[in-house]
C-alpha positions as CSV (number, residue, x, y, z in Angstrom):
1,X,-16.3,-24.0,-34.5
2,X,-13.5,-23.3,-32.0
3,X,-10.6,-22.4,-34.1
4,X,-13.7,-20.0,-36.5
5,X,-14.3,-18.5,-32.9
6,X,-10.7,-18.2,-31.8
7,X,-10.0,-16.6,-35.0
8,X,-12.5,-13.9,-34.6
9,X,-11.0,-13.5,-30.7
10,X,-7.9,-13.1,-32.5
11,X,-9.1,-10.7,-35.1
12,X,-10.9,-8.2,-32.5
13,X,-7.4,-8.1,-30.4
14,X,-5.6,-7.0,-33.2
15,X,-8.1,-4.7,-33.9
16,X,-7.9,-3.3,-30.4
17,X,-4.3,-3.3,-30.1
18,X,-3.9,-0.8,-33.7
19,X,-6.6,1.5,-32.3
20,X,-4.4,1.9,-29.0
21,X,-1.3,2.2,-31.2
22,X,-2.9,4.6,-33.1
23,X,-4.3,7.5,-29.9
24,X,-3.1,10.8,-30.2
25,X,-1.3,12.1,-27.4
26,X,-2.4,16.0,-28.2
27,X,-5.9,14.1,-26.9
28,X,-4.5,13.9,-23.6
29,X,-4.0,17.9,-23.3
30,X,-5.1,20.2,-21.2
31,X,-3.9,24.0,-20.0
32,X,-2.2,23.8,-16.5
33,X,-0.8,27.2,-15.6
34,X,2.3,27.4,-13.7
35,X,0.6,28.6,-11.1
36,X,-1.0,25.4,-10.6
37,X,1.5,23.0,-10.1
38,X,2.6,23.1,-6.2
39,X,6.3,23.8,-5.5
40,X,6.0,22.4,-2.0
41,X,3.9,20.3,0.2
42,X,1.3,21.4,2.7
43,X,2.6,21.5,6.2
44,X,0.1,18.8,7.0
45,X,-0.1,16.0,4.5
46,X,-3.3,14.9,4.4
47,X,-4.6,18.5,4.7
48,X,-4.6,18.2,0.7
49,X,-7.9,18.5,-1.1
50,X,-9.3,15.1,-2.2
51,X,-11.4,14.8,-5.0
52,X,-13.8,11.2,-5.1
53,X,-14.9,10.1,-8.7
54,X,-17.8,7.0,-8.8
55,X,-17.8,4.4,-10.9
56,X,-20.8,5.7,-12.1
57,X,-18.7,9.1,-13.2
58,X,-19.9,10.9,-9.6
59,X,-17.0,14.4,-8.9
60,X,-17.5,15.6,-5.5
61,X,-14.8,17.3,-3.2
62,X,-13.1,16.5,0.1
63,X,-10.1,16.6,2.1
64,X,-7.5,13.6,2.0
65,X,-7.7,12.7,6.1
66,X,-11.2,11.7,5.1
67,X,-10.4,8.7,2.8
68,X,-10.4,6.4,5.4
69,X,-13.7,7.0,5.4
70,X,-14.1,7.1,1.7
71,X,-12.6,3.7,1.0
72,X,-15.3,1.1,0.4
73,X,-15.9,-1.4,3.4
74,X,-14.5,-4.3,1.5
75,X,-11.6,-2.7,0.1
76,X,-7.4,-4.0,0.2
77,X,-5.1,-0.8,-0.1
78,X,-1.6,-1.9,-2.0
79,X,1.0,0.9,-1.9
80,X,4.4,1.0,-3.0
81,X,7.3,0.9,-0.6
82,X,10.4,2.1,-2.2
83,X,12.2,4.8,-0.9
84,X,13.9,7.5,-3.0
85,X,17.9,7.3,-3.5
86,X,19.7,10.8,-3.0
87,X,20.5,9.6,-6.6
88,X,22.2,13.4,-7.7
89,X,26.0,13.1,-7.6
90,X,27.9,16.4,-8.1
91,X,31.8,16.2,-9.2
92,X,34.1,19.1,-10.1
93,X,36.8,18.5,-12.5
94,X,40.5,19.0,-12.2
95,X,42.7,18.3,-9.1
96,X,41.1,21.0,-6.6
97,X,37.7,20.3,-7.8
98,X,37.4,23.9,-8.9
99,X,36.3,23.1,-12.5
100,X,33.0,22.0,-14.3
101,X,30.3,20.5,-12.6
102,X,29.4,17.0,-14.1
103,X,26.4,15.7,-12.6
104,X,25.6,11.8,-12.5
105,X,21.9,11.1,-12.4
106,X,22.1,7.3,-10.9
107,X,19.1,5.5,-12.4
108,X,19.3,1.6,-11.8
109,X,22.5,-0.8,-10.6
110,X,24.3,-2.8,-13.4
111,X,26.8,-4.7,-11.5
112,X,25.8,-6.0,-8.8
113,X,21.8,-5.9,-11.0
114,X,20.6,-5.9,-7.4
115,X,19.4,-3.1,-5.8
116,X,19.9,-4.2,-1.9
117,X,23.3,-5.8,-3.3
118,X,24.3,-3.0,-4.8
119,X,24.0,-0.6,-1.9
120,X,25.8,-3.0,0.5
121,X,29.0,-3.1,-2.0
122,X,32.3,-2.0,-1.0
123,X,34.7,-0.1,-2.9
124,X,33.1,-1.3,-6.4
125,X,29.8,-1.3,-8.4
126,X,28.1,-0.2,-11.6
127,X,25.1,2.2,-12.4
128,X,23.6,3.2,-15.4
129,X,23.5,7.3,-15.3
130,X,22.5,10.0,-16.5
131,X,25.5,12.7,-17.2
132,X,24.5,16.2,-17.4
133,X,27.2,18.8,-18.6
134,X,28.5,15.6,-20.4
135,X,30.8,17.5,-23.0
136,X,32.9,18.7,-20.6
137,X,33.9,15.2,-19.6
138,X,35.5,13.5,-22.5
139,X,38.0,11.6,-20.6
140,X,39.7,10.6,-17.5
141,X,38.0,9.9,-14.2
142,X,36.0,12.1,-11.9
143,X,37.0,12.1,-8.1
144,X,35.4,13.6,-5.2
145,X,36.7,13.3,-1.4
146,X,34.4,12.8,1.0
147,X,34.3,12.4,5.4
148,X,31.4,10.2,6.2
149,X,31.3,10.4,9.9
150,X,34.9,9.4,10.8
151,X,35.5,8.0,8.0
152,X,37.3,9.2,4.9
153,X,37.4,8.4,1.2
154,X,37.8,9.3,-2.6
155,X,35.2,8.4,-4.5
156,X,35.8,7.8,-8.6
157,X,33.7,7.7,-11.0
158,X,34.7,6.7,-14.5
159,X,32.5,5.8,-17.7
160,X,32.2,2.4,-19.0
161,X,29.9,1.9,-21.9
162,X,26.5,3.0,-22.7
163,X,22.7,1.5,-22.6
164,X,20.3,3.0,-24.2
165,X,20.3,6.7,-24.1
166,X,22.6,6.7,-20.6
167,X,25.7,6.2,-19.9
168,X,27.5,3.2,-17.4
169,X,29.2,4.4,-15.1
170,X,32.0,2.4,-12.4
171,X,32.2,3.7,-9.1
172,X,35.3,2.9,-6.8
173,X,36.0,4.2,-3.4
174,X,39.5,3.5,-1.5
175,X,37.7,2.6,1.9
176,X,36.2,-0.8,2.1
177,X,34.3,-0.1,5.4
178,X,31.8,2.0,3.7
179,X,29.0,1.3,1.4
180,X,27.7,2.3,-1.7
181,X,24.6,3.8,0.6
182,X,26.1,5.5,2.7
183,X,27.8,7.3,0.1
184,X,24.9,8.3,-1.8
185,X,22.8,9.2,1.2
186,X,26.0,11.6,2.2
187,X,27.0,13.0,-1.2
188,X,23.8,13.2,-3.6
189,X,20.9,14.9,-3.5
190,X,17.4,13.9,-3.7
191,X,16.0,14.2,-7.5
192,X,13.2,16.2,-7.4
193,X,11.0,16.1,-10.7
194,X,12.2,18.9,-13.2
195,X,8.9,20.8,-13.6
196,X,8.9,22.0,-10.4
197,X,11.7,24.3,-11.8
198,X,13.9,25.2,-8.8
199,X,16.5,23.6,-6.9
200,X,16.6,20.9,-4.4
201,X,16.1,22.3,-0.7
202,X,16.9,20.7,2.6
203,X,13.3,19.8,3.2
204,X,12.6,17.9,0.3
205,X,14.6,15.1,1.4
206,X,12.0,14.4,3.7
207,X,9.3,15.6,1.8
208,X,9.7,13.5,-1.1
209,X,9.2,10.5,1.0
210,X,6.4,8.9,1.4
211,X,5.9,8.0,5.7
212,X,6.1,4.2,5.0
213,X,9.2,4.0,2.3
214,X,12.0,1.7,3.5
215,X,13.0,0.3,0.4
216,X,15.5,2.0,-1.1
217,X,15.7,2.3,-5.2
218,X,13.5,4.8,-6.6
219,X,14.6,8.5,-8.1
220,X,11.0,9.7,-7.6
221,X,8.8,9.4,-5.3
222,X,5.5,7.3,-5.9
223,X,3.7,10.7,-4.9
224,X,0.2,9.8,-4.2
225,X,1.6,8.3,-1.2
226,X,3.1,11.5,0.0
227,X,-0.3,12.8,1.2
228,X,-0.9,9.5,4.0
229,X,0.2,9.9,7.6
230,X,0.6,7.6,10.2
231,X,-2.8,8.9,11.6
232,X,-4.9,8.2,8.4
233,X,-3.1,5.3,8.4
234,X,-4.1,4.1,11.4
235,X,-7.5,4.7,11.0
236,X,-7.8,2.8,7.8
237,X,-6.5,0.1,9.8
238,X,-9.0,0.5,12.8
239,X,-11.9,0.3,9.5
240,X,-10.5,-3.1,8.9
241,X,-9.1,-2.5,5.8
242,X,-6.1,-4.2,5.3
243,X,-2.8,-2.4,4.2
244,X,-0.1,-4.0,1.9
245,X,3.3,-3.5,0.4
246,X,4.7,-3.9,-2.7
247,X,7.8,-1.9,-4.6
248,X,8.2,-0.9,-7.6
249,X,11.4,1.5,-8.1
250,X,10.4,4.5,-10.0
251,X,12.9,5.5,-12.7
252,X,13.5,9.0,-14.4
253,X,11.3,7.4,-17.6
254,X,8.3,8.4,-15.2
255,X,9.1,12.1,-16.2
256,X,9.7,11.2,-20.0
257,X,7.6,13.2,-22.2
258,X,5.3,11.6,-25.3
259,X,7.2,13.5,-28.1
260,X,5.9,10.6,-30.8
261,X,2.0,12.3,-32.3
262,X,0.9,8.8,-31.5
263,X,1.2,6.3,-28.6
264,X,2.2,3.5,-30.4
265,X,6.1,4.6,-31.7
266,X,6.5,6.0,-27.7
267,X,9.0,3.3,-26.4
268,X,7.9,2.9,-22.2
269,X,11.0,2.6,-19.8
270,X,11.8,-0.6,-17.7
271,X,11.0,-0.5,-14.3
272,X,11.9,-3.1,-11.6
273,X,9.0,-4.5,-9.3
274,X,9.5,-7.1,-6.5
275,X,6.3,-8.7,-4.9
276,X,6.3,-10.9,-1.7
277,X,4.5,-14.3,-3.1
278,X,2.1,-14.2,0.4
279,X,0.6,-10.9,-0.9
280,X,0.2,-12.5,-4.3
281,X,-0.8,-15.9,-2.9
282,X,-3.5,-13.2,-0.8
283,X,-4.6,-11.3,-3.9
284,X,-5.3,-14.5,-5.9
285,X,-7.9,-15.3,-3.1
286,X,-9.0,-12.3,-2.0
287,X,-12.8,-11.6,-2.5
288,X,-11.8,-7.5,-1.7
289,X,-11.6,-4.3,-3.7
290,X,-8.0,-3.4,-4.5
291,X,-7.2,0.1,-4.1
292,X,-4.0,0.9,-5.4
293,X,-2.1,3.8,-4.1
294,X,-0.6,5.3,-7.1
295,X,0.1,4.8,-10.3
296,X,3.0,2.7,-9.7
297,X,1.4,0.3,-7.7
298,X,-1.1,0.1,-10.2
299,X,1.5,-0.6,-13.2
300,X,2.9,-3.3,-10.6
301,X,-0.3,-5.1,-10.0
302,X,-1.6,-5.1,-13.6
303,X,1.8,-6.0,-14.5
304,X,1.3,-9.3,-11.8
305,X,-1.3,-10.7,-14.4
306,X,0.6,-10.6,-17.5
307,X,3.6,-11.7,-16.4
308,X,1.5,-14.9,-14.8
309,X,-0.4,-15.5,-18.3
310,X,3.4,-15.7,-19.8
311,X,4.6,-18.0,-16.9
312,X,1.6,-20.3,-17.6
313,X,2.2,-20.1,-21.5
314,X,6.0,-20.9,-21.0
315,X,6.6,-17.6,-22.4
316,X,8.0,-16.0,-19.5
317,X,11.5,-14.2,-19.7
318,X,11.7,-11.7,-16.8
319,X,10.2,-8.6,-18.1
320,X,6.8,-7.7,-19.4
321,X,6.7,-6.4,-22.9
322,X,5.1,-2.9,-23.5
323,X,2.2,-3.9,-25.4
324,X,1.8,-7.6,-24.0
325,X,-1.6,-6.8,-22.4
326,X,-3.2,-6.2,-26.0
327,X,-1.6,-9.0,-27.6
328,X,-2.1,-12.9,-27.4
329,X,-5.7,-12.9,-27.0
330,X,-5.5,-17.0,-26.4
331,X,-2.9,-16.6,-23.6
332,X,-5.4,-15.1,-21.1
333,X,-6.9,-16.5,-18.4
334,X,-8.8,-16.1,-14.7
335,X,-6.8,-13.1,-12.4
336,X,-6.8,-16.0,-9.7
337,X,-5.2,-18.9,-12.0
338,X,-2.1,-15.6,-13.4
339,X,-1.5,-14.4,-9.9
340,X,-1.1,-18.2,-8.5
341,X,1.3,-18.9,-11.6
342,X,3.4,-15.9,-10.5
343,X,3.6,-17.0,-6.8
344,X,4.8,-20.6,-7.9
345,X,7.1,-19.4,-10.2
346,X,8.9,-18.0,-7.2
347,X,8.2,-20.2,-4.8
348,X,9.8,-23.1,-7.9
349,X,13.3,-20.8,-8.0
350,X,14.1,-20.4,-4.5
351,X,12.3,-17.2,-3.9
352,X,9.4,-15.4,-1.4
353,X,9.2,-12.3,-3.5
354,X,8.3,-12.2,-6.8
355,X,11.1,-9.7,-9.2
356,X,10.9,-8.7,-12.4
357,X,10.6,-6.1,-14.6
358,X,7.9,-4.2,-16.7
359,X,7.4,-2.3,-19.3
360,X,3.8,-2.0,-19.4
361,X,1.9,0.7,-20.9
362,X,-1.7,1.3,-20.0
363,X,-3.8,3.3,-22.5
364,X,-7.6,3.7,-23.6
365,X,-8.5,0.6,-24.5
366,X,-6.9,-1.2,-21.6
367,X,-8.6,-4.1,-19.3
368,X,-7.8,-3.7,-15.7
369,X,-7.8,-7.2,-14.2
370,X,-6.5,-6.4,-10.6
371,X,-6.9,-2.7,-9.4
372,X,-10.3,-1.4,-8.7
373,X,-9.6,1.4,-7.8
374,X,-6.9,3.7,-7.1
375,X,-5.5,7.0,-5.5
376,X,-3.7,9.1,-7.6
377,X,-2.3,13.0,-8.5
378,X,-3.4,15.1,-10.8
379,X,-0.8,14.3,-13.8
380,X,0.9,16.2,-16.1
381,X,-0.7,17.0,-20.1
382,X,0.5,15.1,-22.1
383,X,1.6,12.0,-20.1
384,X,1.7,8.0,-20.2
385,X,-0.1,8.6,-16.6
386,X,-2.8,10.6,-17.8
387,X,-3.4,7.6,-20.5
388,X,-3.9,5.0,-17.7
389,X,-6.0,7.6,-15.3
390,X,-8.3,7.9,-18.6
391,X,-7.9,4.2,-19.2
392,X,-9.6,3.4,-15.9
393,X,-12.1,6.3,-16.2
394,X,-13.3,4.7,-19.4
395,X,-11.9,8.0,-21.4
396,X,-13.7,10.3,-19.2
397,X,-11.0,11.7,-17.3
398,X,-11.3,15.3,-18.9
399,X,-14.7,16.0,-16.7
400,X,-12.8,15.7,-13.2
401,X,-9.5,17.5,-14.5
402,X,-12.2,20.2,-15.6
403,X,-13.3,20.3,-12.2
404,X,-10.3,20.0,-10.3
405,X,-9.0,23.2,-12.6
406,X,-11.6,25.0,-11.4
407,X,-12.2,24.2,-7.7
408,X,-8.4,25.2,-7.3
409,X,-6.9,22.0,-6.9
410,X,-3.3,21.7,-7.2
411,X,-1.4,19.3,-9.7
412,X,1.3,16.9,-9.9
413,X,3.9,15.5,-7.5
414,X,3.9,18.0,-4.1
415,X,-0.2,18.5,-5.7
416,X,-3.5,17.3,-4.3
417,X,-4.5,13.7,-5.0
418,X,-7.7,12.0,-6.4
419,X,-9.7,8.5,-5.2
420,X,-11.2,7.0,-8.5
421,X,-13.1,4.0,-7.4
């Protein structure tokens, strides 16, 4: 009777997993005029509209200094911590760096693989990059001389191989008393996403930063979080409702378009995620509401789960698999039992923070074991965001867009923001 009823477990999962294969992006379209994607921030953050769906499907319209008020009593907000890199590195060729511009998009550290490693090295380290204007550099190195403070240097940057669809690329400097970070945070330029469609300005490097980011690793910002200040902060806290960190570094996949007709041949980018195990040991045991703050902390949460089913199935190899959560219907078990595999895992290899990375996708069709909520933007047509938004809406994410289009609500990263409980 058991292996009859495992078999039909098995059997619906499979099911479930070709249907999700099988959605049609054009689905997740919508018309979003230009004029409705915000270039810039409102002076006051949380001066943003707010719109509040129920779980019963409930729209109704607000502003975002209210969602302390709007949280449910019982709730635990999660947001992600990491800090954009100014991760846009501008070189002129030839001798007097008078010639073509070759710009290095700096996506994630090869060697040293460690982000805080990596931006304490000296005189050596490895990123892979994107290279814009790549034909015009076929050979040789780059250099650019820079002062940091009183401190001089000549950065080099010279390609190494490739991964993927990006090039790796070594950076030396000839000045051991400065880092990798102080480098970037003097000579690149905060990434700002491309459909905004204009250049960086001066303000963006503190607009594009969310008020508690500290961690440094990401090349876009985890925008729902741009809307809190420390006053709606503190008033959340004064509710009771506790506030928690995680970080998950955003990379430029975020922004990568669906250009497959269906989900299932759209290959999802890694993303690195570290976890402190006493906020994991917590959310095992926690009898609250989670509310994530953004889509990335909700990919890093739901990503918690899976990764602890393949711990406790000794199937664990640091990174979770795009389309793990609709596979192996016999490898899941209770949140609580996951989340406490993750946190001894660590605990077993030396560690207080949980790291790993994750290439979840969450589509129609998806079971959310963690979040129960989340704050959000309003996300571009089109998207792998706009999947999981209508995964945790149930597929009824087009109502609220409808209404957010026509209660002039602006969209995507500098945009207004959403609570969907």
């Amino acid at each position: 009777m058991r292996n009859g009823e495992n078999y039909v477990i098995l059997h619906r999962f499979l099911e479930i997993m070709t249907d999700i294969q099988h959605i049609r992006i054009e689905d997740f379209n919508y018309p979003l005029p230009d004029e409705r994607i915000a270039k810039h921030p409102l002076a006051d953050r949380a001066a943003c509209k707010l719109l509040v769906r129920t779980a019963e499907g409930g729209i109704s319209e607000h502003i975002f200094a209210e969602l302390p008020a709007l949280l449910p009593a019982d709730a635990m907000l999660v947001y992600n911590n990491t800090r954009v890199i100014n991760a846009r590195l501008r070189f002129r060729k030839g001798e007097r760096h008078d010639g073509a511009t070759i710009e290095i998009f700096c996506l994630e550290p090869v060697e040293p693989a460690d982000y805080a490693v990596s931006f304490a090295t000296t005189e050596r380290c490895s990123w892979k990059c994107f290279v814009g204007n790549s034909k015009r550099w076929k050979e040789g190195p780059l250099t650019m001389p820079l002062e940091i403070g009183d401190e001089r240097l000549t950065l080099t940057a010279e390609r190494s191989g490739r991964q993927g669809n990006a090039s790796v690329v070594t950076f030396t400097w000839d000045n051991p008393r400065v880092t990798l970070s102080q480098i970037i945070s003097a000579a690149g330029e905060i990434p700002i996403p491309p459909y905004l469609n204009r250049d960086t300005e001066a303000t963006d490097s503190t607009d594009y930063q969310t008020v508690y980011s500290h961690i440094d690793g990401s090349v876009a910002a985890p925008t729902a979080g741009l809307h809190f200040t420390d006053e709606v902060l503190a008033e959340i806290s004064r509710r009771g409702i506790p506030r928690r960190e995680l970080t998950l570094h955003v990379g430029a996949g975020t922004f990568q378009p669906v250009k497959s007709d269906e989900i299932g041949e759209h290959e999802m980018h890694s993303e690195f995620i570290a976890v402190p195990v006493t906020l994991i040991r917590e959310l095992a045991a926690t009898d609250r509401r989670i509310i994530a703050v953004g889509t990335t902390s909700v990919r890093t949460l739901e990503s918690l789960y899976h990764a602890g089913k393949l711990i406790a199935a000794g199937q664990w190899d640091g990174e979770v698999p795009q389309w793990t959560p609709y596979e192996d219907a016999d490898l899941e078990i209770p949140v609580s039992e996951a989340l406490t595999a993750v946190a001894d895992y660590a605990e077993a290899n030396g560690s207080d923070t949980f790291m790993a990375q994750t290439r979840i996708i969450i589509a129609p069709g998806y079971d959310y074991k963690v979040v129960k909520g989340m704050v959000t933007n309003f996300h571009q047509p089109q998207s792998t965001l706009l999947l999981l938004v209508s995964a945790f809406t149930r597929g009824d994410w087009r109502p609220m867009y409808d209404f957010a289009l026509g209660h002039g609500f602006r969209f995507l990263s500098y945009g207004d923001a959403s609570l969907l409980l």
